[in-house]
C-alpha positions as CSV (number, residue, x, y, z in Angstrom):
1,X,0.0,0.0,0.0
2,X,1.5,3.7,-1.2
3,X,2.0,5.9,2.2
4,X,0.8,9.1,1.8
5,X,1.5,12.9,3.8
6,X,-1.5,13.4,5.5
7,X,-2.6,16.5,7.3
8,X,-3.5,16.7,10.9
9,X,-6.7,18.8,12.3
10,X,-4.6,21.1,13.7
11,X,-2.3,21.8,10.2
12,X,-5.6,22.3,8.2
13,X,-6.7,25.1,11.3
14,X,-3.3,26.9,10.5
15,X,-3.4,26.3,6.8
16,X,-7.1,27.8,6.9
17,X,-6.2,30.5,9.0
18,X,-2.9,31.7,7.1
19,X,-6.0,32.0,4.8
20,X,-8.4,34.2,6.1
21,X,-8.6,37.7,5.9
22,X,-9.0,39.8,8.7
23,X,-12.7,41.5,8.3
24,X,-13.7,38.2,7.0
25,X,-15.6,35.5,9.6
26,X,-13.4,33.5,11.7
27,X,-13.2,30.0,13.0
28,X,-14.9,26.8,12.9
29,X,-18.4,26.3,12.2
30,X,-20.5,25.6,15.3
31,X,-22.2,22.9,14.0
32,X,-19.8,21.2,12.2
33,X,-17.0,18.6,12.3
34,X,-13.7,19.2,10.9
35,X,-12.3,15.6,12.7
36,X,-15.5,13.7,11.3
37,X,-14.2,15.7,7.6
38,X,-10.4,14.5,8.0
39,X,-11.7,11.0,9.7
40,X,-13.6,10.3,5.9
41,X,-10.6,11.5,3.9
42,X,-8.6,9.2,6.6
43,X,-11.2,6.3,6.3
44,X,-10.9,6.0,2.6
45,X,-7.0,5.6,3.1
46,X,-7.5,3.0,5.2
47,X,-9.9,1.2,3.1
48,X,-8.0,1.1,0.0
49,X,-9.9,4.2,-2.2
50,X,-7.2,6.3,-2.4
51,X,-4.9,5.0,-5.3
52,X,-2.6,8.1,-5.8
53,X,-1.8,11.5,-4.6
54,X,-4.9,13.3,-7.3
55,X,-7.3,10.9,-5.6
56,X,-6.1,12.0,-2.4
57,X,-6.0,15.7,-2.9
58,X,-9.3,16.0,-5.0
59,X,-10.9,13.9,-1.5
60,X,-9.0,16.4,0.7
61,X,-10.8,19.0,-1.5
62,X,-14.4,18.2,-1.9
63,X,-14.5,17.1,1.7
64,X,-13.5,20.5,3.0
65,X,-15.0,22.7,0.1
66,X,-18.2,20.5,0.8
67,X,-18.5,20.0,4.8
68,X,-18.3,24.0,5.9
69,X,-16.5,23.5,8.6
70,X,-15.2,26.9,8.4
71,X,-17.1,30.0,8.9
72,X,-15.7,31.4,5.9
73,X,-13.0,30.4,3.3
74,X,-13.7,26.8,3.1
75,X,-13.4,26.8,-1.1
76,X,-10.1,28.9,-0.2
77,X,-9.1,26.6,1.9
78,X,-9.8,23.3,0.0
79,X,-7.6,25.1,-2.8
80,X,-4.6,25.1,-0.5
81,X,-5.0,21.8,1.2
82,X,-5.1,20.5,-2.6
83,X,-2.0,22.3,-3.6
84,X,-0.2,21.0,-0.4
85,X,-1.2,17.7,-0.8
86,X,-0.1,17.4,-3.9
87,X,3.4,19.4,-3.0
88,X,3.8,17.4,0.1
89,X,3.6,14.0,-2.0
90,X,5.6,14.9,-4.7
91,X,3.5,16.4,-7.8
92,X,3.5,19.6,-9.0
93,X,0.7,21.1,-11.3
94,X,0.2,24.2,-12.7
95,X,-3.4,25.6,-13.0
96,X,-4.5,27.9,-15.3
97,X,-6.5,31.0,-14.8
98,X,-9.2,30.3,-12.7
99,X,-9.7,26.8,-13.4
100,X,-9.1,25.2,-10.4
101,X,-11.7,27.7,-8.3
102,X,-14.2,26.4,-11.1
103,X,-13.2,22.8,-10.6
104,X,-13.6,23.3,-6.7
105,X,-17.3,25.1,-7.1
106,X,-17.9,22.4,-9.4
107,X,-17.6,19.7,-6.5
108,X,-18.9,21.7,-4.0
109,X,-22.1,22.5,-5.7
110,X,-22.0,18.5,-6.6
111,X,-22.4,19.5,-10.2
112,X,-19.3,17.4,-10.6
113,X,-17.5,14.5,-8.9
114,X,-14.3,13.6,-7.0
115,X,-13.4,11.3,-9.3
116,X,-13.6,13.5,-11.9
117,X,-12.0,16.3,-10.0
118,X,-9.2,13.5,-9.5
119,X,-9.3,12.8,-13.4
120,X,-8.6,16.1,-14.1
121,X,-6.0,16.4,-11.6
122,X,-4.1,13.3,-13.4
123,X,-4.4,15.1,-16.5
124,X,-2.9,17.9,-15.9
125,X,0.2,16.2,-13.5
């Protein structure tokens, strides 16, 4: 089985928060879980349906883009956890324009998929 970097609760609170602006809403949502978020992402490592880092990153993504666990700058944040992800595990891609915001809207709005957010990742490593 491929080991993977994986990110901690506390590194995707600092990553978030390096993030935020300051006149923008701070902090976790009250009624939501960011351990239950990383425990799915985690859960589908252990289980076997992660296969590679773009399946990895594009879970990391949609999870946090999609669970609000933020009040504020979740898509932001799901961005940067992608890009790190990625980084930390050895692939670099270059996005461009504004395509990867679209891709993460996209998810988030479930008008597409993580696997083809992870397709698309693939093609473009």
């Amino acid at each position: 089985m491929t080991q993977f970097n994986i990110l901690s609760t506390a590194q995707v609170i600092a990553i978030h928060d390096s993030i935020i602006g300051a006149n923008e809403l701070q902090g976790l949502a009250k009624d939501k879980s960011l351990d239950a978020v990383l425990a799915r992402v985690h859960n589908r490592l252990q289980y076997g349906f992660i296969s590679d880092c773009c399946d990895l990153a594009a879970c990391y993504a949609v999870f946090i883009a999609k669970g609000h666990c933020f009040n504020d700058a979740n898509k932001r944040t799901a961005a940067a956890i992608l890009f790190l992800i990625l980084k930390s595990n050895g692939i670099s891609i270059k996005f461009s324009g504004l395509a990867l915001g679209d891709w993460i809207i996209e998810v988030a709005t479930d008008r597409k998929t993580e696997i083809e957010f992870a397709a698309w990742l693939r093609s473009h490593g």
